[in-house]
C-alpha positions in Angstrom: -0.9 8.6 10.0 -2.9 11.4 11.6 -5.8 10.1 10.2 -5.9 6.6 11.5 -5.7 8.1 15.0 -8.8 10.0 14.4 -10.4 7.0 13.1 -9.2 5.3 16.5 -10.6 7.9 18.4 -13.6 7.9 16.4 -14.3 4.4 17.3 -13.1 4.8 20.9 -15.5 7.1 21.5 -18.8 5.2 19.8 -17.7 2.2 21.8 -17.8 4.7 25.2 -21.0 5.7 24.3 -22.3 2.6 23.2 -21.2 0.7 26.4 -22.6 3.2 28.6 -26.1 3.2 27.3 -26.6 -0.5 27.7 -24.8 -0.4 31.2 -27.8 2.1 31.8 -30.3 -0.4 29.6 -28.9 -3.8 32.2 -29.0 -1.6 35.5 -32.4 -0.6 35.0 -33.5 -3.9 33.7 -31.6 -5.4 36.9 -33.4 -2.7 39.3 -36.7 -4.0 38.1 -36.2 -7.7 38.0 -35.3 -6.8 42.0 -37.9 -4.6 42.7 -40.5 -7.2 41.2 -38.7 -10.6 43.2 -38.6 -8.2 47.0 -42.3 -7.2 46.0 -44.1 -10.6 46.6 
């Protein structure tokens, strides 16, 4: 039993990391999409 909750928190954890690199990825891709519409 122990080891399905370390495979749960395994996963948790690649999906927290995953998610907050490509929330990094869309907020830069946002700030330059907005920087490049103000700019003309």
């Amino acid at each position: 039993m122990t080891e399905y909750a370390l495979i749960l928190a395994a996963v948790a954890v690649v999906v927290f990391v995953t998610y907050e690199v490509m929330g990094q990825n869309i907020g830069s891709l946002v700030n330059r999409v907005d920087k490049a519409l103000t700019s003309t």
